[in-house]
C-alpha positions in Angstrom: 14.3 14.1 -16.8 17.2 12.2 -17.6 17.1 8.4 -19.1 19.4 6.0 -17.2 22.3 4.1 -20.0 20.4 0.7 -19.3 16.8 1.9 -20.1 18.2 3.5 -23.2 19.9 0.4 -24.3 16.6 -1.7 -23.6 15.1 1.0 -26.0 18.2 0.9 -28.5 17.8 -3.1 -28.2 14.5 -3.3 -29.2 14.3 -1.0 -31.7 17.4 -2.9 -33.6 15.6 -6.1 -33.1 12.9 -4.5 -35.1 14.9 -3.4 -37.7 16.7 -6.6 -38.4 13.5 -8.4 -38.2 12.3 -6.2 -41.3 15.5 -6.2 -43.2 15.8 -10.2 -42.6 11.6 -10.6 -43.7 13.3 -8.3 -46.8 16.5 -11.0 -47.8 13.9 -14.6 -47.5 11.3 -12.3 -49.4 8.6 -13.5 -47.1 5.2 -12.5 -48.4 1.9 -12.5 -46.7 1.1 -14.6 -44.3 4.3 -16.1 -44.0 5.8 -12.4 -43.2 3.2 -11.2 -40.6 3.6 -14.5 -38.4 7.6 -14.1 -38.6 7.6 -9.8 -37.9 5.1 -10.7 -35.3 7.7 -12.9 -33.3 5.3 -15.9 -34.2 7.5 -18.4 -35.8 10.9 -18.5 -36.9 12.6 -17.4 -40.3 13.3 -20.7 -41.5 10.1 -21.8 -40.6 7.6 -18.7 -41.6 6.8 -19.9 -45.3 6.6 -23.6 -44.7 4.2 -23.0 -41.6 2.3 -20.7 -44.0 1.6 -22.8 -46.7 0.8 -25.7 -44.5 -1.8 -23.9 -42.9 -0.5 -24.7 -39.5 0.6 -20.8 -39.7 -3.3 -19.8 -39.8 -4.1 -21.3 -36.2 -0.7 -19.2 -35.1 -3.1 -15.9 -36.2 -5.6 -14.1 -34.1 -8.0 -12.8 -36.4 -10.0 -9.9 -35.4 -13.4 -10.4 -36.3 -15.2 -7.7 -38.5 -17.7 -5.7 -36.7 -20.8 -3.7 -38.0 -22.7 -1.0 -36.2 -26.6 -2.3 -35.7 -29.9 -0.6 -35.4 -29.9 -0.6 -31.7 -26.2 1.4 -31.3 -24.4 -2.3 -29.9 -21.9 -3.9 -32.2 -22.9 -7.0 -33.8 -20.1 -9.7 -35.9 -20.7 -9.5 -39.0 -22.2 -12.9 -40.8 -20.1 -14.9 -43.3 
């Protein structure tokens, strides 16, 4: 089975965008928060740390909730 040139430049494409999204979160030095919300196509370099510190970046996450097995085999959230 042979690739046609545009699916394998749609591939090569988004793959590159990855990359440069990692090698730019490397240059700003964007930790945390900050970096997850801009590799996750969230917010925008220049605005990932300031977003993050604000707290405004926190609403921008889903956050998975933390699940524990129970007694009767159904999963229950775990209580704060």
């Amino acid at each position: 089975m042979e690739i046609d040139i545009q699916q394998r430049q749609q591939l090569e494409s988004i793959f590159r965008s990855e990359r440069d999204r990692l090698a730019n979160a490397e240059k700003k030095k964007l930790r945390g928060l900050a970096r997850s919300l801009y590799l996750e196509k969230r917010v925008k370099l220049n605005n990932a740390e300031t977003l993050a510190e604000c707290g405004v970046g926190l609403s921008l996450m889903k956050l998975k909730p933390q699940r524990v097995k129970g007694d009767d085999g159904s999963f229950k959230k775990k209580g704060r």
